[in-house]
C-alpha positions in Angstrom: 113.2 94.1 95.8 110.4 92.7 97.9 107.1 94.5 99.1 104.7 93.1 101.4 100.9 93.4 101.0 98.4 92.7 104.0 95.0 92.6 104.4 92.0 90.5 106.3 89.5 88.7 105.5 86.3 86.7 106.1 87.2 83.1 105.5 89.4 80.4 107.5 93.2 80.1 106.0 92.2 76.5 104.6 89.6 78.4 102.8 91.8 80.6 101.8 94.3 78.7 100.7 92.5 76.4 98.6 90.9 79.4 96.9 94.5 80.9 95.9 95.8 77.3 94.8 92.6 76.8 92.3 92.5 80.6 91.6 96.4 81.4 90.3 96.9 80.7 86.6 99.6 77.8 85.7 102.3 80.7 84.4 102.4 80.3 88.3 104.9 77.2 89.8 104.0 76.0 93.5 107.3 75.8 94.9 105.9 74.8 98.5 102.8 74.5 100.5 101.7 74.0 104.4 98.6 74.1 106.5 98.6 73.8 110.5 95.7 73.2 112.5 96.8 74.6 116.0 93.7 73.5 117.2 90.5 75.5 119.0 89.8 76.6 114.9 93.4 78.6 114.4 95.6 77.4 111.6 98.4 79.2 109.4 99.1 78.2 105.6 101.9 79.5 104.0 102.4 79.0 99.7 105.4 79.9 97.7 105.1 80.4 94.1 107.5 81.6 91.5 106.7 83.3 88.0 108.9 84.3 85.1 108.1 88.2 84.0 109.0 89.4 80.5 109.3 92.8 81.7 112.4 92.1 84.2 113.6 89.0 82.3 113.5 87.1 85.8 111.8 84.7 87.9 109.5 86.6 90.6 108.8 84.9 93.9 105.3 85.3 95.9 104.6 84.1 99.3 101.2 83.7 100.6 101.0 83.5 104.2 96.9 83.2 105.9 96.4 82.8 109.8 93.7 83.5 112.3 95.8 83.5 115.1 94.4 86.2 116.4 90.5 86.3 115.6 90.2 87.4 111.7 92.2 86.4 109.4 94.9 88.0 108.0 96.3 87.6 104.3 100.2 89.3 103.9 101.2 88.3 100.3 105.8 89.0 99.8 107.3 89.4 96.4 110.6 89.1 95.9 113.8 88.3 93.5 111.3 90.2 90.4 113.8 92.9 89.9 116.1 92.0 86.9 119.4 94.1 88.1 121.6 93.0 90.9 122.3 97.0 91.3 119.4 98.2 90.6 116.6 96.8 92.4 113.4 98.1 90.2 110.5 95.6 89.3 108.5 97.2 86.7 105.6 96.2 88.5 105.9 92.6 88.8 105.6 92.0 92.2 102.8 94.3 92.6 101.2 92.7 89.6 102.4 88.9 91.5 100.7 89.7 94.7 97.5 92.0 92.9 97.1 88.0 91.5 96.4 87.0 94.4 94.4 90.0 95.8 91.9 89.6 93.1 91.1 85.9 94.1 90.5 86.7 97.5 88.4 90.2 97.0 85.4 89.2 97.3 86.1 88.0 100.8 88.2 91.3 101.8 87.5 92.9 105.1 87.4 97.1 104.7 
């Protein structure tokens, strides 16, 4: 099961970045990290963590993508893999509760 979150917000993608990597606790494994300056102030970062749940009895994946590309910059956070049943593909929450990680670190700088 995957579900993507997306929202914008007020600071640059390094900013953001380096706010998520300090901000997630260590339960939380950095699998992979990037950061592109495309120059004229746009970049895109993209992180990929992974976290074992209790609740589905699996690892949970969490990719952070953060560009300006386009003016503001836009946050979209992907679970995935936190469902425990090949047939069944409920999560209990985890992913929500992955990505709400990483909602919470950046709230404060949240465009509504």
């Amino acid at each position: 099961m995957n579900e993507v979150f997306r929202f914008d917000i007020s600071l640059r993608p390094d900013a953001a970045i380096t706010l998520v990597k300090g901000g997630l606790t260590e339960q939380s494994e950095l699998l992979h990290q990037e950061l592109h300056d495309l120059g004229d102030g746009r970049m895109i970062g993209t992180l990929v963590y992974e976290r074992y749940f209790f609740r589905t009895e699996n690892q949970a994946a969490l990719v952070v993508i953060v560009d300006n590309l386009c003016g503001v910059s836009k946050v979209r956070l992907i679970s995935a893999g936190s469902s425990g049943s090949k047939v069944f593909k409920f999560d209990w929450g985890a992913g929500k509760s992955f990505a709400s990680s990483v909602e919470k670190i950046l709230s404060s700088y949240i465009l509504r």
